[in-house]
DODORO-196008 format. One line per field, with one value per residue (C-alpha): residue in one letter; x, y, z. Coordinates in steps of 0.05 Angstrom, whole numbers. Layout:
BEGIN
resn: c(A	...)
x: c(X	...)
y: c(Y	...)
z: c(Z	...)
This chain:
BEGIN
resn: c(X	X	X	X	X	X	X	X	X	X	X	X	X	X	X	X	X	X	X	X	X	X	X	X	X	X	X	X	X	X	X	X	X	X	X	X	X	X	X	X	X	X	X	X	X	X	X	X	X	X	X	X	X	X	X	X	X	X	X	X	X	X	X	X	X	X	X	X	X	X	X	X	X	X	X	X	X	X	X	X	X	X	X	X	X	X	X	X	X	X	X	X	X	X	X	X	X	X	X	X	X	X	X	X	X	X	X	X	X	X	X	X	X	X	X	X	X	X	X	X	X	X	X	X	X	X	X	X	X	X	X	X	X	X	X	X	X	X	X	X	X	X	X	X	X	X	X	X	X	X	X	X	X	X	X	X	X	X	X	X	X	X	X	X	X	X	X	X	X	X	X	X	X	X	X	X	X	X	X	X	X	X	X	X	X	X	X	X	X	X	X	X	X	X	X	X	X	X	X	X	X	X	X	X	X	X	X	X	X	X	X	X	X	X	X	X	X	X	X	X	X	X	X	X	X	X	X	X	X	X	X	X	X	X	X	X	X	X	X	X	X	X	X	X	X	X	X	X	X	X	X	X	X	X	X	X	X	X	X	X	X	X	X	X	X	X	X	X	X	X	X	X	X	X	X	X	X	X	X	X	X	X	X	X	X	X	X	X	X	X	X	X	X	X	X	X	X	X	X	X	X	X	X	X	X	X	X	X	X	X	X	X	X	X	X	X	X	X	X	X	X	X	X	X	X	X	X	X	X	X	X	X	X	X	X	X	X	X	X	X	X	X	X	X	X	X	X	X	X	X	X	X	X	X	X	X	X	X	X	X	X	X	X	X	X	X	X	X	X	X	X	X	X	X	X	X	X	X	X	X	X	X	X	X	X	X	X	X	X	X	X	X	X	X	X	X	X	X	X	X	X	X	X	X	X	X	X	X)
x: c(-249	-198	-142	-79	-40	1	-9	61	63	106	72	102	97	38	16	-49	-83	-101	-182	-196	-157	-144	-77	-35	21	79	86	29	14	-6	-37	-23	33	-6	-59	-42	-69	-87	-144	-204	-205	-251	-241	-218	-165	-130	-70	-56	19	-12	-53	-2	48	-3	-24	50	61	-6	17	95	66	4	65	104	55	28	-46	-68	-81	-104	-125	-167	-227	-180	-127	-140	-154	-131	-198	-223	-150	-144	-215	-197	-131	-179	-230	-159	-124	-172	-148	-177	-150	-140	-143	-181	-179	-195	-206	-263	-262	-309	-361	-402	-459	-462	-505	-439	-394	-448	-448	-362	-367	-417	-368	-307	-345	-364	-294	-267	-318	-320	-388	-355	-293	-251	-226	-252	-214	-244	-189	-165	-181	-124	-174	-221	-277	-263	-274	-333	-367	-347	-376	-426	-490	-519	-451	-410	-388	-471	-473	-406	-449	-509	-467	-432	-497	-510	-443	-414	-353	-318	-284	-270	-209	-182	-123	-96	-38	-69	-27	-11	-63	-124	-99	-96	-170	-194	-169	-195	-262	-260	-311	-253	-210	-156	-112	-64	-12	56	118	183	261	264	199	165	125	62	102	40	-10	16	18	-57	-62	-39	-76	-143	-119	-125	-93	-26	-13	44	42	81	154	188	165	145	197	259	245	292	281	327	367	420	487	509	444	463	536	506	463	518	520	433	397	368	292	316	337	275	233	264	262	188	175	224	166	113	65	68	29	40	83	61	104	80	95	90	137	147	221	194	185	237	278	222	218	298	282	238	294	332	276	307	373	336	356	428	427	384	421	480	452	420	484	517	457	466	533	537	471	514	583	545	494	523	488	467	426	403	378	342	324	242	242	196	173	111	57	43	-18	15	79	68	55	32	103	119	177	180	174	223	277	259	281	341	369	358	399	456	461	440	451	383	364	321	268	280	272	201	179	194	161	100	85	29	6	-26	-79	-93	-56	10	-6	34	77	147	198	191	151	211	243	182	114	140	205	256	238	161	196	236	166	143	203	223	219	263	340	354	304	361	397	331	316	380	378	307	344	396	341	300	372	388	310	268	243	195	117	91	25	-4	-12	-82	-144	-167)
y: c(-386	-431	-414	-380	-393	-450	-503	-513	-435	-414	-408	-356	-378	-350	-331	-333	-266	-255	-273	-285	-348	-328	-365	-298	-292	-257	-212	-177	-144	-65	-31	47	39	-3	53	96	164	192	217	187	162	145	74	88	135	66	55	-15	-2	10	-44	-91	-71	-86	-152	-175	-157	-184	-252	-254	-242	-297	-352	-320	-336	-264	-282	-225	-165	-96	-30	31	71	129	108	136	84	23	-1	-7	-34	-80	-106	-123	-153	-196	-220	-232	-264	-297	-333	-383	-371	-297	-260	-184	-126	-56	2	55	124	137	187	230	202	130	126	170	115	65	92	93	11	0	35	-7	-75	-50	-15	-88	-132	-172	-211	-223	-183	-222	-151	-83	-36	33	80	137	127	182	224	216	232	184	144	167	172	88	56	107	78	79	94	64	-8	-10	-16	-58	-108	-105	-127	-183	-208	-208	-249	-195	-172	-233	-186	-115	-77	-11	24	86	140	168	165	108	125	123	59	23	56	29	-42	-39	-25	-100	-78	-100	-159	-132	-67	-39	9	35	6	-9	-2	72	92	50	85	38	-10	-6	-7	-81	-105	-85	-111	-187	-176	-173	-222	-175	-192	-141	-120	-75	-10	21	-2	7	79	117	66	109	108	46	41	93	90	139	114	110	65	22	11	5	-55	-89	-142	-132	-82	-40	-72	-136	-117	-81	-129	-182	-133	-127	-204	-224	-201	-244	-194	-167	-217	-197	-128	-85	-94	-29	-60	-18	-68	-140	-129	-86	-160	-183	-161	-168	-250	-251	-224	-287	-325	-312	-306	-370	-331	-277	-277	-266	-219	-162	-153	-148	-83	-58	-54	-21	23	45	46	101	138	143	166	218	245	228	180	229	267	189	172	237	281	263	283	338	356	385	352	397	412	455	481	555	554	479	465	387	382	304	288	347	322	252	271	310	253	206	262	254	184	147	201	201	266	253	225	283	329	291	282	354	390	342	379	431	402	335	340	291	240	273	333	389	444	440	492	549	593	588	670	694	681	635	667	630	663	634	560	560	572	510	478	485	407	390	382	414	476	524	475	451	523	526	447	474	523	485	423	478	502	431	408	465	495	467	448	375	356	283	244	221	274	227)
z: c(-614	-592	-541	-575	-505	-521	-471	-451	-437	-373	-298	-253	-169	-148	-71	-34	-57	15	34	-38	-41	-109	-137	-159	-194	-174	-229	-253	-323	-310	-370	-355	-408	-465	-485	-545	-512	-441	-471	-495	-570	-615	-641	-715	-680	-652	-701	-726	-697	-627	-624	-645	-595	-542	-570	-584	-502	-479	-514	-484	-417	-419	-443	-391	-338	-329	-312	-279	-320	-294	-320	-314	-330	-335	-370	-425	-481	-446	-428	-504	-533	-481	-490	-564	-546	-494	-555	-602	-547	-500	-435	-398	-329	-341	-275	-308	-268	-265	-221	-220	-184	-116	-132	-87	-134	-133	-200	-228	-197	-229	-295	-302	-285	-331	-387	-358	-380	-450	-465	-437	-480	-406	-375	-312	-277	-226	-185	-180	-147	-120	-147	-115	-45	-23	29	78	37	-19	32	59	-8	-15	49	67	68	-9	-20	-82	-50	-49	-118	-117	-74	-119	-176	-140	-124	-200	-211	-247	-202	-157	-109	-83	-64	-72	-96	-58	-55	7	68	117	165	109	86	151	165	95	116	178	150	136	75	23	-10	-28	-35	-92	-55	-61	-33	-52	-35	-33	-2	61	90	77	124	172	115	98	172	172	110	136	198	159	105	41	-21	-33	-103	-100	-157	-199	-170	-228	-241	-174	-147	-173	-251	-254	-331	-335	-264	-250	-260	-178	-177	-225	-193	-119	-151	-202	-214	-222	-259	-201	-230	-206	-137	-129	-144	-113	-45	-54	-74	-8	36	46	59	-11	-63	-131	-162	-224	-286	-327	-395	-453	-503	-502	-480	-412	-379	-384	-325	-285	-304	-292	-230	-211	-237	-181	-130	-92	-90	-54	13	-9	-63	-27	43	-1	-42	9	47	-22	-18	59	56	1	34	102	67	24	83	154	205	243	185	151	221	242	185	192	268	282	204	209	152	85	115	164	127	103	23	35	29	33	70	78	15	-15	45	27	-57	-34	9	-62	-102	-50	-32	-104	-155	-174	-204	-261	-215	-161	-212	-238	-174	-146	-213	-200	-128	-134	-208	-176	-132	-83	-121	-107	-49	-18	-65	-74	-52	-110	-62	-11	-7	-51	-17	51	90	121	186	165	151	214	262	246	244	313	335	282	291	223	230	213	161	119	86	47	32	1	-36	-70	-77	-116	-158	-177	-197	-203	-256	-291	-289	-293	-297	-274	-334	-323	-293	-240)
Protein backbone atom coordinates (compact mmCIF):
# COMPACT_ATOMS: atom_id res chain seq x y z
CA UNK A 1 0.00 0.00 0.00
CA UNK A 2 1.56 3.14 -0.72
CA UNK A 3 2.15 6.00 1.76
CA UNK A 4 -0.98 8.38 2.15
CA UNK A 5 1.47 10.96 4.15
CA UNK A 6 2.14 13.46 1.62
CA UNK A 7 5.77 13.96 1.23
CA UNK A 8 5.90 17.58 1.80
CA UNK A 9 3.92 16.92 5.16
CA UNK A 10 5.07 19.22 8.22
CA UNK A 11 8.06 18.07 10.84
CA UNK A 12 7.68 19.26 14.36
CA UNK A 13 11.51 19.90 16.32
CA UNK A 14 12.20 16.93 17.84
CA UNK A 15 14.72 16.23 21.03
CA UNK A 16 16.98 13.41 21.95
CA UNK A 17 14.49 10.85 23.57
CA UNK A 18 17.03 10.40 26.29
CA UNK A 19 19.31 6.82 25.95
CA UNK A 20 17.27 5.74 23.07
CA UNK A 21 18.60 8.32 20.75
CA UNK A 22 15.34 8.21 19.30
CA UNK A 23 14.55 11.63 17.22
CA UNK A 24 11.09 12.73 19.14
CA UNK A 25 8.89 15.11 18.39
CA UNK A 26 7.81 17.63 20.59
CA UNK A 27 4.27 17.07 20.49
CA UNK A 28 3.02 13.73 20.76
CA UNK A 29 -0.37 12.13 19.62
CA UNK A 30 -2.14 10.34 22.92
CA UNK A 31 -4.97 8.03 22.11
CA UNK A 32 -7.06 7.93 25.53
CA UNK A 33 -9.49 10.31 23.67
CA UNK A 34 -9.75 8.48 20.12
CA UNK A 35 -11.53 5.16 21.33
CA UNK A 36 -15.31 5.04 20.99
CA UNK A 37 -15.86 3.20 24.53
CA UNK A 38 -13.93 2.53 27.88
CA UNK A 39 -15.05 -0.71 27.58
CA UNK A 40 -14.23 -3.42 25.48
CA UNK A 41 -16.15 -3.74 22.08
CA UNK A 42 -16.69 -6.12 19.78
CA UNK A 43 -15.51 -5.01 16.29
CA UNK A 44 -19.00 -4.63 14.46
CA UNK A 45 -19.84 -2.38 17.55
CA UNK A 46 -17.15 0.32 16.03
CA UNK A 47 -19.35 2.97 14.22
CA UNK A 48 -18.28 4.24 10.81
CA UNK A 49 -18.58 7.92 12.54
CA UNK A 50 -16.00 6.80 15.19
CA UNK A 51 -13.66 5.46 13.14
CA UNK A 52 -13.62 8.30 10.85
CA UNK A 53 -13.07 10.88 13.46
CA UNK A 54 -9.98 8.97 14.45
CA UNK A 55 -8.67 8.51 10.99
CA UNK A 56 -9.43 12.21 9.97
CA UNK A 57 -7.16 13.18 13.36
CA UNK A 58 -4.59 10.43 12.90
CA UNK A 59 -4.05 12.01 9.27
CA UNK A 60 -3.91 16.01 10.48
CA UNK A 61 -1.42 14.99 13.03
CA UNK A 62 1.03 12.63 10.72
CA UNK A 63 1.07 15.99 8.09
CA UNK A 64 1.47 17.91 11.15
CA UNK A 65 4.56 16.14 12.14
CA UNK A 66 2.96 14.08 15.01
CA UNK A 67 5.15 10.85 14.62
CA UNK A 68 4.85 9.41 17.75
CA UNK A 69 1.63 7.80 18.59
CA UNK A 70 0.74 6.08 21.96
CA UNK A 71 -2.01 4.16 23.45
CA UNK A 72 -3.16 1.48 25.81
CA UNK A 73 -4.20 -1.95 26.56
CA UNK A 74 -6.82 -0.42 28.68
CA UNK A 75 -8.17 2.09 26.96
CA UNK A 76 -10.86 0.78 26.14
CA UNK A 77 -11.11 0.25 22.27
CA UNK A 78 -8.24 2.32 21.25
CA UNK A 79 -5.95 -0.53 20.72
CA UNK A 80 -8.19 -2.20 17.86
CA UNK A 81 -9.38 1.40 16.15
CA UNK A 82 -6.12 2.59 16.22
CA UNK A 83 -4.67 -0.61 14.68
CA UNK A 84 -7.08 -0.09 11.68
CA UNK A 85 -6.36 3.54 11.35
CA UNK A 86 -2.46 2.11 11.33
CA UNK A 87 -3.29 -0.53 8.24
CA UNK A 88 -5.56 2.66 6.47
CA UNK A 89 -3.00 5.15 7.26
CA UNK A 90 0.38 3.56 7.38
CA UNK A 91 3.59 5.61 8.30
CA UNK A 92 6.87 5.05 7.56
CA UNK A 93 8.69 6.76 10.39
CA UNK A 94 5.77 6.28 12.78
CA UNK A 95 7.09 6.23 16.33
CA UNK A 96 3.97 3.27 17.93
CA UNK A 97 3.61 3.02 21.40
CA UNK A 98 1.74 1.47 24.05
CA UNK A 99 1.67 0.66 27.68
CA UNK A 100 0.80 -2.68 29.47
CA UNK A 101 -0.06 -3.18 33.22
CA UNK A 102 2.66 -5.04 35.80
CA UNK A 103 1.16 -8.24 36.93
CA UNK A 104 2.02 -10.35 39.91
CA UNK A 105 1.90 -13.12 37.08
CA UNK A 106 4.24 -12.44 34.45
CA UNK A 107 2.49 -15.00 31.94
CA UNK A 108 -0.80 -12.50 32.85
CA UNK A 109 1.47 -9.49 32.01
CA UNK A 110 2.59 -11.80 28.89
CA UNK A 111 -0.69 -12.57 27.67
CA UNK A 112 -2.10 -8.52 27.83
CA UNK A 113 1.15 -7.69 25.28
CA UNK A 114 0.49 -10.34 23.16
CA UNK A 115 -3.34 -8.79 22.80
CA UNK A 116 -1.72 -5.12 22.44
CA UNK A 117 0.08 -6.39 19.02
CA UNK A 118 -3.01 -8.09 17.55
CA UNK A 119 -5.58 -5.23 18.62
CA UNK A 120 -2.61 -2.89 16.91
CA UNK A 121 -2.11 -5.19 13.68
CA UNK A 122 1.83 -4.28 14.64
CA UNK A 123 5.08 -6.87 13.95
CA UNK A 124 7.34 -4.65 15.71
CA UNK A 125 6.57 -1.88 18.59
CA UNK A 126 9.10 0.96 18.97
CA UNK A 127 8.05 1.67 23.07
CA UNK A 128 6.44 -0.31 25.68
CA UNK A 129 5.70 1.23 28.68
CA UNK A 130 4.93 -0.78 32.02
CA UNK A 131 1.75 1.13 33.08
CA UNK A 132 0.80 1.90 36.37
CA UNK A 133 3.88 1.75 38.27
CA UNK A 134 2.23 4.05 41.22
CA UNK A 135 3.48 1.57 44.32
CA UNK A 136 6.15 -0.26 45.49
CA UNK A 137 4.85 -3.45 44.51
CA UNK A 138 4.12 -2.63 40.95
CA UNK A 139 7.38 -2.32 41.08
CA UNK A 140 8.40 -5.21 42.64
CA UNK A 141 6.25 -7.43 40.48
CA UNK A 142 8.38 -5.58 37.18
CA UNK A 143 12.13 -6.12 38.04
CA UNK A 144 11.83 -8.97 40.33
CA UNK A 145 13.64 -11.69 39.06
CA UNK A 146 11.14 -13.67 36.47
CA UNK A 147 9.37 -10.68 36.86
CA UNK A 148 7.51 -8.83 33.88
CA UNK A 149 10.66 -6.72 32.32
CA UNK A 150 11.86 -10.68 31.97
CA UNK A 151 9.52 -11.23 29.46
CA UNK A 152 10.00 -7.51 28.14
CA UNK A 153 13.70 -8.71 27.56
CA UNK A 154 12.75 -11.97 25.95
CA UNK A 155 10.80 -10.11 23.42
CA UNK A 156 13.41 -7.54 22.62
CA UNK A 157 15.61 -10.27 22.02
CA UNK A 158 13.04 -11.46 19.42
CA UNK A 159 13.02 -7.82 17.77
CA UNK A 160 9.63 -7.32 18.72
CA UNK A 161 9.78 -4.32 21.27
CA UNK A 162 12.85 -1.60 20.63
CA UNK A 163 12.73 -0.15 24.10
CA UNK A 164 11.26 -0.08 27.65
CA UNK A 165 9.92 2.57 29.91
CA UNK A 166 7.26 3.05 32.20
CA UNK A 167 4.49 5.31 32.90
CA UNK A 168 3.58 6.23 36.58
CA UNK A 169 1.22 8.42 38.91
CA UNK A 170 3.04 7.09 41.91
CA UNK A 171 4.82 9.58 43.94
CA UNK A 172 8.21 11.36 43.50
CA UNK A 173 10.10 9.04 45.53
CA UNK A 174 8.90 5.69 43.39
CA UNK A 175 9.74 7.45 40.34
CA UNK A 176 13.22 8.48 41.17
CA UNK A 177 13.64 4.69 42.60
CA UNK A 178 12.24 3.30 39.19
CA UNK A 179 14.93 5.45 37.31
CA UNK A 180 17.44 4.64 39.38
CA UNK A 181 16.88 1.03 38.78
CA UNK A 182 18.66 1.88 35.49
CA UNK A 183 16.41 -1.29 34.12
CA UNK A 184 14.44 1.38 31.76
CA UNK A 185 14.52 3.88 28.65
CA UNK A 186 12.29 6.03 29.24
CA UNK A 187 9.44 7.33 31.62
CA UNK A 188 5.81 8.91 30.92
CA UNK A 189 4.98 11.17 34.10
CA UNK A 190 3.06 14.09 35.10
CA UNK A 191 4.19 17.62 35.17
CA UNK A 192 3.13 20.77 34.23
CA UNK A 193 2.51 24.57 35.35
CA UNK A 194 0.19 23.87 38.19
CA UNK A 195 1.55 20.75 39.73
CA UNK A 196 5.65 20.09 40.12
CA UNK A 197 6.10 17.99 42.24
CA UNK A 198 7.94 15.36 39.84
CA UNK A 199 10.64 18.21 39.74
CA UNK A 200 13.10 15.54 41.26
CA UNK A 201 11.70 12.73 39.15
CA UNK A 202 13.04 14.65 35.93
CA UNK A 203 16.49 15.62 37.49
CA UNK A 204 16.86 11.75 38.01
CA UNK A 205 15.48 11.33 34.92
CA UNK A 206 18.50 13.53 33.06
CA UNK A 207 20.92 12.10 35.40
CA UNK A 208 20.28 8.51 33.98
CA UNK A 209 19.52 9.84 30.45
CA UNK A 210 15.75 8.52 30.04
CA UNK A 211 13.60 9.79 27.45
CA UNK A 212 10.68 12.35 29.23
CA UNK A 213 7.30 12.22 27.74
CA UNK A 214 5.25 14.43 29.69
CA UNK A 215 1.14 13.17 30.22
CA UNK A 216 -1.90 14.40 30.12
CA UNK A 217 -1.05 18.38 30.46
CA UNK A 218 -3.91 19.51 29.00
CA UNK A 219 -6.35 17.48 31.18
CA UNK A 220 -4.81 16.59 34.76
CA UNK A 221 -2.90 19.85 33.97
CA UNK A 222 -6.04 22.14 34.90
CA UNK A 223 -8.67 20.92 32.21
CA UNK A 224 -7.45 23.87 29.95
CA UNK A 225 -9.97 22.77 27.23
CA UNK A 226 -12.35 24.39 29.19
CA UNK A 227 -10.21 26.88 31.56
CA UNK A 228 -11.90 29.00 34.07
CA UNK A 229 -12.38 32.39 33.01
CA UNK A 230 -9.54 34.15 35.65
CA UNK A 231 -7.24 31.53 33.78
CA UNK A 232 -7.88 32.59 30.64
CA UNK A 233 -7.29 36.43 31.56
CA UNK A 234 -4.04 35.61 33.70
CA UNK A 235 -2.75 33.99 30.22
CA UNK A 236 -4.25 36.65 27.49
CA UNK A 237 -3.08 37.26 25.11
CA UNK A 238 -2.51 32.90 24.91
CA UNK A 239 -4.99 30.30 25.44
CA UNK A 240 -3.79 28.87 28.81
CA UNK A 241 -2.86 25.36 26.40
CA UNK A 242 -0.31 27.44 24.89
CA UNK A 243 1.35 28.72 27.93
CA UNK A 244 1.33 25.43 29.36
CA UNK A 245 2.85 23.83 26.88
CA UNK A 246 5.26 26.18 26.07
CA UNK A 247 6.22 26.00 30.10
CA UNK A 248 6.69 22.35 29.80
CA UNK A 249 8.52 22.41 26.21
CA UNK A 250 10.93 25.50 27.81
CA UNK A 251 12.56 22.77 29.94
CA UNK A 252 15.01 20.77 28.47
CA UNK A 253 14.52 18.00 30.60
CA UNK A 254 11.09 17.30 29.33
CA UNK A 255 11.24 15.62 25.57
CA UNK A 256 7.98 15.40 24.12
CA UNK A 257 4.11 16.45 25.81
CA UNK A 258 0.78 14.44 25.26
CA UNK A 259 -1.74 16.14 23.04
CA UNK A 260 -4.97 13.95 24.01
CA UNK A 261 -6.69 14.50 20.64
CA UNK A 262 -10.11 13.34 20.29
CA UNK A 263 -10.99 15.80 16.93
CA UNK A 264 -8.81 17.11 14.34
CA UNK A 265 -9.33 20.73 15.70
CA UNK A 266 -7.79 19.43 19.46
CA UNK A 267 -4.16 20.09 17.79
CA UNK A 268 -4.33 22.82 16.94
CA UNK A 269 -3.37 24.97 19.88
CA UNK A 270 -0.96 22.69 20.73
CA UNK A 271 0.99 23.26 17.05
CA UNK A 272 0.39 27.21 17.66
CA UNK A 273 2.05 26.61 20.68
CA UNK A 274 5.30 25.37 18.80
CA UNK A 275 4.79 28.26 16.70
CA UNK A 276 5.94 30.40 19.21
CA UNK A 277 8.35 28.01 20.96
CA UNK A 278 11.32 30.50 19.90
CA UNK A 279 9.30 33.27 21.66
CA UNK A 280 9.45 31.13 24.72
CA UNK A 281 11.62 32.62 27.05
CA UNK A 282 9.52 35.79 26.96
CA UNK A 283 6.08 34.76 26.93
CA UNK A 284 6.19 32.36 30.10
CA UNK A 285 7.99 34.53 32.89
CA UNK A 286 5.46 36.99 31.82
CA UNK A 287 2.27 34.59 32.75
CA UNK A 288 3.78 33.18 35.30
CA UNK A 289 4.19 36.49 36.94
CA UNK A 290 0.22 37.21 35.99
CA UNK A 291 -0.25 33.83 37.52
CA UNK A 292 1.77 34.61 40.97
CA UNK A 293 0.73 37.77 41.12
CA UNK A 294 -3.05 36.96 41.37
CA UNK A 295 -2.11 33.59 43.59
CA UNK A 296 -0.34 36.13 46.21
CA UNK A 297 -3.24 38.93 46.14
CA UNK A 298 -5.98 36.17 46.53
CA UNK A 299 -3.99 33.86 49.31
CA UNK A 300 -1.23 35.97 51.09
CA UNK A 301 2.61 35.22 50.91
CA UNK A 302 2.74 33.94 53.91
CA UNK A 303 -0.03 31.10 53.24
CA UNK A 304 1.44 30.65 49.15
CA UNK A 305 4.88 30.13 50.75
CA UNK A 306 4.09 27.85 53.71
CA UNK A 307 0.84 26.06 53.40
CA UNK A 308 2.74 22.35 52.67
CA UNK A 309 4.92 22.72 55.93
CA UNK A 310 4.30 19.98 58.27
CA UNK A 311 1.18 18.10 56.26
CA UNK A 312 1.28 14.78 57.29
CA UNK A 313 0.91 12.15 54.03
CA UNK A 314 -2.79 10.47 53.41
CA UNK A 315 -1.33 7.58 54.78
CA UNK A 316 -1.34 9.05 58.09
CA UNK A 317 -4.33 11.56 58.09
CA UNK A 318 -7.37 9.99 59.96
CA UNK A 319 -10.08 8.79 57.24
CA UNK A 320 -7.01 8.60 54.78
CA UNK A 321 -7.72 12.15 54.31
CA UNK A 322 -5.35 13.83 51.60
CA UNK A 323 -4.59 16.97 52.85
CA UNK A 324 -1.88 18.03 50.19
CA UNK A 325 -3.66 17.47 47.50
CA UNK A 326 -7.22 18.92 48.85
CA UNK A 327 -4.93 22.25 50.11
CA UNK A 328 -3.19 22.03 46.84
CA UNK A 329 -7.12 22.25 44.86
CA UNK A 330 -8.29 24.91 47.29
CA UNK A 331 -5.31 27.21 46.67
CA UNK A 332 -6.29 26.67 42.55
CA UNK A 333 -10.06 27.70 43.42
CA UNK A 334 -8.65 30.93 45.10
CA UNK A 335 -5.87 32.12 43.06
CA UNK A 336 -7.06 30.95 39.22
CA UNK A 337 -10.76 30.52 39.62
CA UNK A 338 -10.55 27.09 38.74
CA UNK A 339 -13.44 25.22 40.10
CA UNK A 340 -14.58 22.84 37.55
CA UNK A 341 -11.32 20.95 37.87
CA UNK A 342 -11.32 21.31 41.85
CA UNK A 343 -14.52 20.01 41.82
CA UNK A 344 -13.33 16.81 39.31
CA UNK A 345 -10.45 16.36 41.02
CA UNK A 346 -11.85 16.48 44.70
CA UNK A 347 -15.02 13.96 43.67
CA UNK A 348 -12.23 11.68 42.11
CA UNK A 349 -10.55 11.06 45.86
CA UNK A 350 -11.65 7.75 47.36
CA UNK A 351 -13.19 6.43 43.76
CA UNK A 352 -9.48 5.85 42.23
CA UNK A 353 -7.35 3.60 43.67
CA UNK A 354 -3.80 3.83 43.41
CA UNK A 355 -4.09 5.90 40.36
CA UNK A 356 -5.48 8.84 42.34
CA UNK A 357 -5.03 7.79 46.42
CA UNK A 358 -6.17 9.35 49.66
CA UNK A 359 -10.18 10.41 50.32
CA UNK A 360 -11.30 13.77 50.13
CA UNK A 361 -12.78 15.79 52.96
CA UNK A 362 -16.61 14.39 53.15
CA UNK A 363 -15.75 12.33 56.23
CA UNK A 364 -14.47 15.63 57.94
CA UNK A 365 -17.34 16.29 61.24
CA UNK A 366 -18.89 12.77 60.47
CA UNK A 367 -16.31 9.87 60.87
CA UNK A 368 -12.76 12.19 61.48
CA UNK A 369 -13.18 15.21 64.20
CA UNK A 370 -11.53 18.32 64.04
CA UNK A 371 -9.93 17.57 67.37
CA UNK A 372 -8.81 14.04 65.33
CA UNK A 373 -7.44 16.48 62.22
CA UNK A 374 -5.67 18.88 64.44
CA UNK A 375 -3.37 15.71 66.24
CA UNK A 376 -1.71 15.22 63.31
CA UNK A 377 -1.57 18.44 62.25
CA UNK A 378 0.50 19.86 64.89
CA UNK A 379 3.77 20.67 62.70
CA UNK A 380 1.81 22.61 60.47
CA UNK A 381 1.37 26.46 60.77
CA UNK A 382 -2.32 26.28 59.74
CA UNK A 383 -3.35 23.20 62.09
CA UNK A 384 -6.20 25.27 63.53
CA UNK A 385 -7.07 27.17 60.10
CA UNK A 386 -6.99 23.93 57.59
CA UNK A 387 -10.24 22.19 59.12
CA UNK A 388 -12.61 24.91 58.19
CA UNK A 389 -10.65 25.59 54.72
CA UNK A 390 -11.73 21.67 54.43
CA UNK A 391 -15.10 22.60 55.18
CA UNK A 392 -15.85 25.25 52.80
CA UNK A 393 -13.43 23.27 50.06
CA UNK A 394 -16.04 20.37 50.69
CA UNK A 395 -19.28 23.27 50.44
CA UNK A 396 -17.97 24.68 47.24
CA UNK A 397 -16.94 21.05 45.40
CA UNK A 398 -18.40 18.34 47.21
CA UNK A 399 -20.97 16.42 46.50
CA UNK A 400 -20.73 14.13 44.08
CA UNK A 401 -19.05 10.61 43.16
CA UNK A 402 -16.54 10.14 40.25
CA UNK A 403 -15.25 7.17 39.15
CA UNK A 404 -11.73 6.78 37.08
CA UNK A 405 -12.62 6.40 33.64
CA UNK A 406 -10.57 3.36 32.89
CA UNK A 407 -10.28 0.03 35.63
CA UNK A 408 -6.57 -0.17 35.54
Amino acid sequence: MTDKIPSDSNTLPFRRFGRTNIQMPLLSLGGMRFQQSWNELAPQQITDHSQEQLEATLLKAWKSGFHHVETARHYGSSEMQLGWALKNLPHRNRILQTKVPPREDPKQFEAELRLSFKRLGCEKLDLLAIHGLNLPEHLEQTVKSGGCLEVVRRWQDQGLIRYVGFSTHGSSELIVQAIQTDQFDFVNLHWYFIWQDNDSALDAAAEHDLGVFIISPTDKGGHLHSPSKNLVDLCEPFHPIVFNDLFCLKDQRVHTISVGAATPKDLDLHLQAISLLDQANEIVPTIQSNLYNAALNSLGKIWWDTWHVGLPSWQETPGGINLPILLWLHNLIEAWGMEGYAKARYSLLGNASHWFPGNNADCLDKDVSEEDLVQVLMHSPWCYEIPQLLRRLKNQVGGDVQQRLSSI
